[in-house]
Structures are given as C-alpha cells and as structure tokens.
N, C-alpha and C positions, 0 to 999 in steps of 0.2 A: 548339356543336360547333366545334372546330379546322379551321382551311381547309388543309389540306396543303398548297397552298401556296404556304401564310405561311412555311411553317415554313425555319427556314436550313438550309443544306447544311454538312456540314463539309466543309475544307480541299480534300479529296481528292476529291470529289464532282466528276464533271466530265459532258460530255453522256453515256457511252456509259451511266453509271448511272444517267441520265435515261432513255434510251432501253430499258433493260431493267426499270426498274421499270415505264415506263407497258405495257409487253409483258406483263407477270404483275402485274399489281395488281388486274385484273380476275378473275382463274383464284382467285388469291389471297382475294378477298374474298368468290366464290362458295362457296368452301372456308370463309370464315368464317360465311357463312349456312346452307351446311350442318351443321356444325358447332354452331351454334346451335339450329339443329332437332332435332338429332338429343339433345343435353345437356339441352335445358329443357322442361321440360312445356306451360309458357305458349306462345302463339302468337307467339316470338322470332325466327324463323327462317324459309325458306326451305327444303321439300323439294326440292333441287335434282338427287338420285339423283346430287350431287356424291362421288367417291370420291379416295383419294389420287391414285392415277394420272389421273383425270381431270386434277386441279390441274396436277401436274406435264407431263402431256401437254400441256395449254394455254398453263402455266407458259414453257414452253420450244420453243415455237412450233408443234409438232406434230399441234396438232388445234385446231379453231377453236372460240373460243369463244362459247357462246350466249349469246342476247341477254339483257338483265335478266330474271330467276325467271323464264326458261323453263326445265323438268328436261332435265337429257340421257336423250340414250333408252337406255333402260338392258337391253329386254331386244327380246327378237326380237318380241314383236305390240308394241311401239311403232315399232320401225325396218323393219318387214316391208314397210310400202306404199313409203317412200321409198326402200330398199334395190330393191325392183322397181322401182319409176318410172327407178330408175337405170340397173337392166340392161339394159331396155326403151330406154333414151333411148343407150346405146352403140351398140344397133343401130341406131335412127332415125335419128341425128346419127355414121351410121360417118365418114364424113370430117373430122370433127371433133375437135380435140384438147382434155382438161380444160381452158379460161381462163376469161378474162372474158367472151367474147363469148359462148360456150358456157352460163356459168353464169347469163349475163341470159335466155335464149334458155330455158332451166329453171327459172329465175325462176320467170318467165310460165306456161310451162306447168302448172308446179306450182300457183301461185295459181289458175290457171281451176279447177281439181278442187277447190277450197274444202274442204278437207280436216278445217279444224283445226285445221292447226300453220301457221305460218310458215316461207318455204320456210329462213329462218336459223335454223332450231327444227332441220330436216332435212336439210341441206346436206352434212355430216358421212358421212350414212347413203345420199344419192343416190349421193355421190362414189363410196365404198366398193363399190355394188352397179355404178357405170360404170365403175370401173378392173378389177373381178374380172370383169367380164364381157369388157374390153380386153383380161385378161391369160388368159383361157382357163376361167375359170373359170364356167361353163356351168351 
C-alpha cells in the first residue's frame, strides 16, 4: 500500500492545504467505509450509520468526528442516555461553560456509568442535550 506521504505535492500545494486535508481526511475515509458497506456484500466495510451530511459536517469542522468504526448515533435510543446525561450535567455544572475543563470533568463521569460507548462515541449527543438545556430547551 502507498504511504501518502510519500507522495509529492504539486507546485501549489502549500501548508493551508495541508491543514485542511489532514481536517477531512478522516470524515472522508469514514464516508469511504461506509460506502464500502453499504455497495459489497462481502465483509469490506465499516457500518458506520455514516451519511453524506455526517462527512460534510465533520468535513468542515462542524461536528466531531468519532473515533476509528465507531457508528454515529444515528437515532434517538442510541443518543437518548448521553443526550440526558447532558441536560442533566447543564444543571449540575450550571456555572460552568462548554470547554475543556468541563468536558474532562464529563469525561469521567461518563466512564464511571460504564455504559458501552466511549465518552468520544457520545460527546456529540452530551453536547447537544447541554447547550439545549443552556438555551431553554427544557
């Protein structure tokens, strides 16, 4: 298999196109495993519940992307517990704004409930249920 890279850059190639491929190469490749799932019969692929918007979402920095073949949660009972865990953790942590320190602090709580998923499987779907529950959505 090819090292990408090996391979050379043409002329025009400068960092910002470094920096936006290594950005969606990832969104990119999930989209090619799914893709591969979804076209062959044989076990080639990766059910990743990858759809276009997912790519493009991730593509373009918008929503983060999960770790190697884990699926996005794609319907409400896969994103129900971590979509709560999040409402729930707006109230708990009200002085608290979405970062970093925030989201190690969720981390942790998440993993003690040994769930199943990885909190970077759910991260996505916590967020979601602490900003809706920040912005009123009850």
């Amino acid at each position: 298999m090819n090292d990408p890279s090996s391979f050379s850059s043409p002329p025009w190639w400068n960092d910002g196109h470094a920096s936006t491929w290594d950005r969606v190469k990832e969104a990119l490749r999930r989209d090619w495993e799914q893709t591969k799932a979804d076209f062959t019969h044989a076990k080639k692929g990766h059910e990743l519940h990858q759809s276009i918007g997912d790519t493009v979402k991730q593509a373009t920095g918008n929503e983060r992307i999960p770790p190697p073949n884990a699926p996005n949660l794609t319907t409400w009972d896969d994103a129900e517990r971590a979509v709560r865990f999040g409402h729930g953790a707006a109230a708990h942590y009200e002085n608290h704004a979405w970062n970093d320190d925030l989201e190690a602090k969720l981390r942790n709580d998440w993993d003690a409930l040994r769930s199943g998923r990885t909190f970077l499987e759910v991260r996505e779907a916590v967020r979601h249920g602490f900003l809706r529950a920040r912005n009123g959505a009850s």
